[in-house]
N, C-alpha and C positions, 0 to 999 in steps of 0.2 A: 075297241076291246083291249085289255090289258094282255100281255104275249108274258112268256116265260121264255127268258132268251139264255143256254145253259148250252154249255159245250161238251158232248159226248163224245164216246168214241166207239168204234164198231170194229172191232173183229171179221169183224162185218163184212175190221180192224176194222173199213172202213173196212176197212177194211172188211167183213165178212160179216155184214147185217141180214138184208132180205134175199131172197133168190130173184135176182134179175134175168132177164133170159142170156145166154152164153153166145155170145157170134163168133161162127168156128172160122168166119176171113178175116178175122183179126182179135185174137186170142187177146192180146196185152194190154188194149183199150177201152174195149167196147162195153166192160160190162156196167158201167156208169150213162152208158148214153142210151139205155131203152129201159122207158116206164111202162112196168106191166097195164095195161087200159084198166079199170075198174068196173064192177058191175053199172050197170044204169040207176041214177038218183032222178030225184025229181027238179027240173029247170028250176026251183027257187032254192032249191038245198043248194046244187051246184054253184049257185050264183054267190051266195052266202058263204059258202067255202072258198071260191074262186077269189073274191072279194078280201078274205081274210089275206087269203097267199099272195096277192097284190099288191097290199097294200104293205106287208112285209118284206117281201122281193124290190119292191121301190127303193124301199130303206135301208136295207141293207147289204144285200146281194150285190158282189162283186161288180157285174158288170149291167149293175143298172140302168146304165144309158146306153143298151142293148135291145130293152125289153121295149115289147112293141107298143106302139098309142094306144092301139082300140083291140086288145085280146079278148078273143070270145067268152066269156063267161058264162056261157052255156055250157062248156065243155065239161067232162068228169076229171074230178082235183087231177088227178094225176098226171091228163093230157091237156089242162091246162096248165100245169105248173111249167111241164117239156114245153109248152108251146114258150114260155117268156125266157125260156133258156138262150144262152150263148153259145150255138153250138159248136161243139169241136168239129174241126173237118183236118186231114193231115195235110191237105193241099192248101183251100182255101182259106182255113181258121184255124190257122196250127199254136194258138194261143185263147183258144175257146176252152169251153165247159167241158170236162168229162168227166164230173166228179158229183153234181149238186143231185141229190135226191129228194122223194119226200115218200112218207108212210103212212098210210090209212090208219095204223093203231100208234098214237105215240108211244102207248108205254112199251109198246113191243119194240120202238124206235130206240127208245131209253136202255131199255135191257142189254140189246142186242151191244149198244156203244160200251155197256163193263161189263163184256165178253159171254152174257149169260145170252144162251141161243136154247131151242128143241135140237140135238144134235145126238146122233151116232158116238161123238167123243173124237173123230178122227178126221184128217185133213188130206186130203188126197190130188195129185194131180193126174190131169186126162190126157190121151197121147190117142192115135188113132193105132189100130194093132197092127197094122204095116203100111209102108206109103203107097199111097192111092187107094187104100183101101175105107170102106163106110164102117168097118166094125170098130169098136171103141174100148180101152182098159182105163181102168182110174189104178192107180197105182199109189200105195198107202205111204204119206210123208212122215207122219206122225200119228202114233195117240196118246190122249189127254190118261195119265194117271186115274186109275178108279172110273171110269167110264165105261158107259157098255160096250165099247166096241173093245178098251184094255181087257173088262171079263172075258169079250167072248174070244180073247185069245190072238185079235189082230195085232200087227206090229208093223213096222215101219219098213221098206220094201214086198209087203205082200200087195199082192196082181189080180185084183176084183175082173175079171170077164164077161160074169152076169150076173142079174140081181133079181131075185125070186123068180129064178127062172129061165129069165128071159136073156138073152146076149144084146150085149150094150152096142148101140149103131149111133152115127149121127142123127139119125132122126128120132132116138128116143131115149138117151142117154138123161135128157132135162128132167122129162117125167119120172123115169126111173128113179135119180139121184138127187133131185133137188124140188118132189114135189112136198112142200109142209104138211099135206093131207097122211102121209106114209109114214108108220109110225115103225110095221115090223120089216126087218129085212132079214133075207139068205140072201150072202154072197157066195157064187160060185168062185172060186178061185181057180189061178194059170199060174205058170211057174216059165222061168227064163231059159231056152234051150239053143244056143247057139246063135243068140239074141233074136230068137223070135219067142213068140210066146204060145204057150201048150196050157190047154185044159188038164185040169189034175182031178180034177172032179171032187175036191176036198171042198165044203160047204163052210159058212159060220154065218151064223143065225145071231142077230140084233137087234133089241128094240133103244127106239130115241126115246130121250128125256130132257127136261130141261134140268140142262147144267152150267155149273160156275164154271170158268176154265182161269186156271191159274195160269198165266203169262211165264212166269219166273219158272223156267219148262227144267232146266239142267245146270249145274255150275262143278266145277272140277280144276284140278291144279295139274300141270304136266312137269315135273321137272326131268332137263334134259339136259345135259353136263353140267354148264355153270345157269342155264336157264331156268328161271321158275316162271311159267307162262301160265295164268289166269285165262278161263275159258266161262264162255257165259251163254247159253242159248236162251231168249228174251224173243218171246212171241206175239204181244202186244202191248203197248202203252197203256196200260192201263193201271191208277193210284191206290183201286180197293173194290173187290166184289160190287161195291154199289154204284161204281163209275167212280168219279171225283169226290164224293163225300166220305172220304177215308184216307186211309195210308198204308194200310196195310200190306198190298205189293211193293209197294214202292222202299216200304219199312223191310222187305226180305233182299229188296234189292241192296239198299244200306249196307243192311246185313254180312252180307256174300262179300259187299268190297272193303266191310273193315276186317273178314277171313280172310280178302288177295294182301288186302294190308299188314296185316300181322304174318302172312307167312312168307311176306318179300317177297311177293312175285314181281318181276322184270319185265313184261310183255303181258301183253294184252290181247284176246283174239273175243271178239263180240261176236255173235251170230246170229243176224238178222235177217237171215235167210226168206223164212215166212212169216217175217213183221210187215202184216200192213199199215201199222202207223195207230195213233189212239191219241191221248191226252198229251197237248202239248209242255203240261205240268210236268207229268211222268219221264216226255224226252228229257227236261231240264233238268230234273233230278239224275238223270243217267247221265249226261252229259258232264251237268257237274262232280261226279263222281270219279271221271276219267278225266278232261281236261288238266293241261300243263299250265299251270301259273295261272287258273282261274280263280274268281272269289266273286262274290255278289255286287262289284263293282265292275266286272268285266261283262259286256254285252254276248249271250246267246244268239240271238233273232232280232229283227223288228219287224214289225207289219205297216203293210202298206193298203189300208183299206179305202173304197170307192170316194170320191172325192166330193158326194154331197154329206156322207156321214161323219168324214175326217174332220172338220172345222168341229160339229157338233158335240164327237167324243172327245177333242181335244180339250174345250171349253170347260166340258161337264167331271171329265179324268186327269185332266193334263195329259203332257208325253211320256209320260212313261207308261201310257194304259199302251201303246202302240211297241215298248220294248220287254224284250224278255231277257233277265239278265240271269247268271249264275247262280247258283247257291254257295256260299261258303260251309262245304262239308267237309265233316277230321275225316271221313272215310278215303278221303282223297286219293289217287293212288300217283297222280300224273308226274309227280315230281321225280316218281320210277319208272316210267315209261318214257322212251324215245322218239317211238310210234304208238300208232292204232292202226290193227288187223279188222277188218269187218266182212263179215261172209255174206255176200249176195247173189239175190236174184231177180227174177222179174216178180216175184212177190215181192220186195222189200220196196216198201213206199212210204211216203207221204213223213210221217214224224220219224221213220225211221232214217230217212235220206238227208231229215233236220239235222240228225246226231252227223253224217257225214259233212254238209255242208257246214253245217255251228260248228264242227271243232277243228275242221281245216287250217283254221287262220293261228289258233292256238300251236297245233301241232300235228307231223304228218301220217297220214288216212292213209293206208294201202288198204284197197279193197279185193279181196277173192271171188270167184263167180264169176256169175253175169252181168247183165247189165240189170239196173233196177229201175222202178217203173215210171217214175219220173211224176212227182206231183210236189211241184213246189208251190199249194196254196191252198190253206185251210177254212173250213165251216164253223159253223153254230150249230146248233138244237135251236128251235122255234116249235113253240107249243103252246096253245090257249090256255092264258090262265084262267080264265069264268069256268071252263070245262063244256062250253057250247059247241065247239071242235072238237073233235076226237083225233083229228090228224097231227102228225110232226113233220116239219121240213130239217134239210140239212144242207141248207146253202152255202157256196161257195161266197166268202165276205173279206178276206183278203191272201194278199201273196207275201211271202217269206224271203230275209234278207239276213246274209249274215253281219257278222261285223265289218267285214270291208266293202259292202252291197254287192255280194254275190246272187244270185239266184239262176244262173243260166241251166239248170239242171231238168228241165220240162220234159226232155226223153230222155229221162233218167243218167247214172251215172254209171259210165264202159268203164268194166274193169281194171284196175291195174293190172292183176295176173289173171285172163279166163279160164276156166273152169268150170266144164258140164258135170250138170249131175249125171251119175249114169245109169241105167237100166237095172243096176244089181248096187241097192243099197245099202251100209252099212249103218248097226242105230250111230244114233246122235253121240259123241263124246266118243267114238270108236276113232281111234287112231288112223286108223285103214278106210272113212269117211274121206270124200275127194275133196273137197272143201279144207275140212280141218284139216288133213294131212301137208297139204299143198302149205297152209299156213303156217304148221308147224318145221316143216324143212327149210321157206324161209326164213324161219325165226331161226332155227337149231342146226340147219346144213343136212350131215348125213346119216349124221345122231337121232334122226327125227326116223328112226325105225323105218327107213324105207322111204323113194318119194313114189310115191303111187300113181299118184295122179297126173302125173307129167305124161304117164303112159297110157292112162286110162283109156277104155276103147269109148269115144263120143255115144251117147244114145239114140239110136239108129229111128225111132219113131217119134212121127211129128205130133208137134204138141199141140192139144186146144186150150186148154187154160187149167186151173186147178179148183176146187171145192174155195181155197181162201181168198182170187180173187172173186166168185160169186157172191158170196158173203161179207164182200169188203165193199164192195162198190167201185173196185179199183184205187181204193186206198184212203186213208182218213189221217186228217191233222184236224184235230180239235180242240178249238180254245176255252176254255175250265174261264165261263165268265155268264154274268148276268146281269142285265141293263135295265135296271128298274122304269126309267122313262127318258125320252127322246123328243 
């Protein structure tokens, strides 16, 4: 069969595609290593589909000489795909799988990678509402502009308690928040009292829909004595509403740095906060936009894909199908910048960790927050071209290098300066945000209106993970590519 090999990206990022199930003993990993089972097909459908994924996984898939001899092909797609995985383990395979997926409906696979989902409009992370405790809050990161959750009034530090109804526990929080069957919601809402948290009994009523979510979320200028500091909140990599067949994000991205450009700003602060990562196209275009002394002779990345493929892409593409190099863009800004500010956390992955790792070598990365989530190795899209499958994979097919063969960043990258979010948040671009403030004082000292966040009180409830990485897969770097035959 002929394959359609295209590189997406999910929101999914990777980030925040399908709803996988959430493992509350390990919030930061897990949600790429369990494939929901499938209803039951019939032993020659399976086989037929099994068959397809096999013979693809052979080829391409990372760690192909992994995958076992004699894989049952009786099994359903989904637990045969897990079965030929590599799996992660933190003890014994701490260089395994915990990323590769695959999806019963491609197009839903496809969508989901240029950011268009059934969604709320809003991104939220889950904390349990006090330690040792089974009850659960989703507490609101973001919403999407023009969304039904912006209509119906939500915004970014409000405290969901219950949802139509019901009070969120660990044992039902999935159902509740992340079944696709659910289209209307009432959230109950809680409010912050002395850091714990109180029913207000204030409701807002939701329904999903499927929407485009624009990436290019915030962008704003601070000037602060002699500082003019460029600010950028960037949500996912993604190049145009229809994944890779545009430009149009990417073209606002442009945009914004020939505004830092034309009004001399001096510093830089990116905010990749809740970037799980997308098109590896879109990092390169961001990257080249801030790099020092870059041009499209200067090397990005390179890939380092399984070692029965590499002879045969090389022959077919030469080596440069294996590098990604710079863009030469006027938007430039790098030759005004000293450093790069980058705000993270344990969302921020995969192409977003690209931009930290790729412009290292160029010039110096101080990063704010936490620690990020560490995926240094990106997939494909794989989908039937006859149209006799209806399924998509999203295999893991090689690992990421920068220009001096870096890559060590697998548990992510511990901050320069840490900083928790805390319990009571401030929106995005708000001076008084712990993140951006922290950033802004080292850029500007005392002049930075206060340092806040030095003092900030830590967030007292423990966390189980957030809405972006369920939808992300725990993170995506996707190669914008397509291999007619092999």
């Amino acid at each position: 069969m002929r394959n359609r090999i295209t590189s997406t990206w999910a929101r999914a990022g990777s980030l925040l595609i399908a709803g996988l199930a959430m493992s509350l003993t390990s919030c930061k990993h897990q949600e790429a290593d369990t494939v929901t089972p499938q209803s039951s097909t019939s032993t020659t459908e399976n086989q037929t589909v099994d068959s397809w994924i096999l013979d693809n996984m052979q080829t391409y898939y990372y760690w192909n000489d992994k995958i076992p001899a004699n894989p049952d092909k009786t099994l359903a797609p989904s637990d045969f795909f897990d079965s030929l995985l590599n799996t992660y383990n933190a003890t014994t395979n701490p260089e395994g799988d915990r990323f590769s997926w695959i999806e019963e409906n491609a197009s839903d696979l496809t969508s989901s990678l240029s950011g268009e989902t059934k969604t709320t409009g809003m991104e939220f992370a889950l904390y349990l509402r006090a330690s040792g405790s089974t009850d659960v809050i989703a507490q609101v990161l973001y919403v999407l502009p023009n969304s039904p959750a912006a209509n119906a009034g939500l915004k970014r530090g409000d405290i969901i308690t219950k949802v139509n109804g019901q009070g969120i526990t660990t044992t039902n929080y999935q159902s509740l928040l992340f079944d696709d069957s659910v289209t209307n919601y009432t959230f109950g809402l809680g409010t912050v009292s002395n850091q714990s948290i109180v029913d207000s009994g204030v409701t807002k009523s939701v329904t999903t829909t499927v929407f485009q979510a624009n990436p290019v979320y915030l962008d704003s200028i601070y000037t602060v004595g002699t500082k003019k500091i460029g600010y950028l909140v960037y949500n996912q990599f993604v190049p145009a509403p229809n994944g890779s067949k545009g430009s149009e994000y990417d073209d606002q991205v442009d945009a914004i740095f020939a505004q830092f450009k034309s009004a001399g700003i001096n510093e830089l602060v990116l905010d990749l906060r809740y970037n799980p990562g997308g098109y590896t196209s879109s990092s390169a275009n961001l990257a080249s936009l801030i790099g020092k002394g870059v041009d499209d002779s200067k090397l990005y990345f390179r890939e380092s894909w399984n070692s029965t493929l590499t002879p045969v892409l090389q022959k077919q593409y030469g080596s440069d199908f294996f590098l990604q190099k710079f863009s030469t863009k006027a938007q430039n800004i790098g030759s005004n910048l000293s450093r790069l500010y980058v705000l993270t956390t344990d969302r921020t992955a995969s192409a977003s960790e690209l931009i930290i790792n790729g412009l290292r070598p160029y010039m110096t990365v101080n990063t704010i927050g936490t620690t990020t989530y560490g995926k240094n190795v990106g997939s494909i899209t794989i989908t039937d071209d006859t149209g006799k499958i209806n399924w998509g994979m999203q295999p893991i097919v090689f690992r990421s290098y920068n220009s001096l063969g870096q890559s060590d960043y697998s548990t992510g990258f511990t901050p320069t300066t840490e900083v928790e979010e805390p319990i009571t948040l401030y929106p995005l671009g708000d001076v008084r945000d712990a993140l951006l403030n922290e950033a802004l004082y080292q850029i500007a000292g005392t002049a930075a209106s206060g340092r806040h966040a030095a003092t900030t009180v830590r967030n007292p409830l423990p966390v189980l993970g957030s809405s972006i990485q369920q939808k992300a897969k725990g993170g995506l770097m996707v190669k914008d590519m397509k291999i007619s035959h092999l």
